[in-house]
N, C-alpha and C positions, 0 to 999 in steps of 0.2 A: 314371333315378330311378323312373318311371313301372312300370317293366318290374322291376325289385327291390320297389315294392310289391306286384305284383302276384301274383309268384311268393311272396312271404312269405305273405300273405293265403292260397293257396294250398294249401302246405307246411302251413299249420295243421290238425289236426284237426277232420273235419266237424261233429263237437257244436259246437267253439268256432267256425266258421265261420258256424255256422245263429243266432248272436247276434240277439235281435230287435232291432227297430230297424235292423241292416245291411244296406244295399242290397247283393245277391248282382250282383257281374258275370256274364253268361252269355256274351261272347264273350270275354274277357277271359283266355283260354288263349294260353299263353306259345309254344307249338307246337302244330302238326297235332292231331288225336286219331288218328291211324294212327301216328304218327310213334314211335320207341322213347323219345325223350324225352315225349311226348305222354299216353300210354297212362296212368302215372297219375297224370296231373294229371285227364286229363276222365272219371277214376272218383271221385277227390277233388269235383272242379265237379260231377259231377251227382249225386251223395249231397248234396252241401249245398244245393242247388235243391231236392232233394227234401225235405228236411229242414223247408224253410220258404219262403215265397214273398218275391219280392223287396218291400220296403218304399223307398220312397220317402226321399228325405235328407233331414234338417232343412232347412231354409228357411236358417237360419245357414250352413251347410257349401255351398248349393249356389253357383253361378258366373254372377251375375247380370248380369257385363258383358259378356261376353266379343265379340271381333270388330267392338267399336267403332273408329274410327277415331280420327284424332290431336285434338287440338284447337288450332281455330284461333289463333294470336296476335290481338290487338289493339294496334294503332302505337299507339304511347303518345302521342307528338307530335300524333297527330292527333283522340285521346281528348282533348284540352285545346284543341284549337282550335273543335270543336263540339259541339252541342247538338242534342237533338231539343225540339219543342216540343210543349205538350198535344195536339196536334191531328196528331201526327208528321212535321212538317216539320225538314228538318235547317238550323239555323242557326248563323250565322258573324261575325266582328267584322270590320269593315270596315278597307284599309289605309289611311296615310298619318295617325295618329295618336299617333304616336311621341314623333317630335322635328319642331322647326323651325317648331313651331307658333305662331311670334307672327307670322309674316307670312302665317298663314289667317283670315279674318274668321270672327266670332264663329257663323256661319248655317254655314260649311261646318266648322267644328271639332263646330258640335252633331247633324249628319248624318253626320259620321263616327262620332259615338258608338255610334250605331245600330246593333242587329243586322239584319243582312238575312240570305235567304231564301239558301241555296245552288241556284244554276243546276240545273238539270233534268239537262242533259247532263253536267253531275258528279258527279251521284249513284252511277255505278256506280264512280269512283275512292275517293269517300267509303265507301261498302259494302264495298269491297275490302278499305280500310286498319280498317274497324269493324266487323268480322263479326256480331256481337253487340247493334249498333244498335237498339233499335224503332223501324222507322220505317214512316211511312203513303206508300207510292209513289204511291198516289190522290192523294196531298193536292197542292194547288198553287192 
């Protein structure tokens, strides 16, 4: 597709080529310039370079992202199990708070309520599954 714009652009007549505003390709020749198919196209390309200097593309038209990479998932599962806190620590709900709870005294049901601090040494599982985390790795 690339190679059919180019050659059309080309093909055009050098007045309508020298358009202000259009950025002139200068290597943008479809063949050789020795070449029998070459010969005039780069009598065409340099009548229109000559015509006008290249300009620069709108800010709209140009290609702002290009050769970014993919982006990471975030576990969803694991997006609902923690929290970062003000201070960027990752925290977590404690287990055995489920069920079965009438034979836990009232001291160990109100400490399980609590969030606690995720382990140090699991932060690099949590970061893995949370790409997108803010968190403070100082913090502790």
């Amino acid at each position: 597709m690339a190679m059919s714009l180019s050659l059309a652009r080309l093909a055009l007549p050098p007045v309508l080529q020298a358009l202000p505003g259009r950025r002139q390709a200068h290597s943008a020749l479809a063949f050789p310039a020795n070449s029998f198919f070459g010969a005039p196209l780069a009598v065409a390309a340099a009548a229109a370079a000559a015509l006008s200097p290249a300009a620069p593309l709108p800010r709209s038209l140009a290609v702002v992202a290009a050769g970014k990479g993919y982006k990471m998932k975030t576990h969803k599962a694991s997006a609902k199990r923690f929290r970062v806190t003000g201070t960027g620590k990752i925290v977590r709900r404690c287990a055995g708070k489920q069920h079965l709870l009438s034979k836990k005294n009232a001291k160990r049901r109100k400490r399980l309520s609590k969030m606690v601090q995720v382990n140090k040494s699991d932060y690099s599982n949590v970061m893995g599954a949370l790409p997108y985390l803010k968190v403070n790795k100082k913090a502790g």
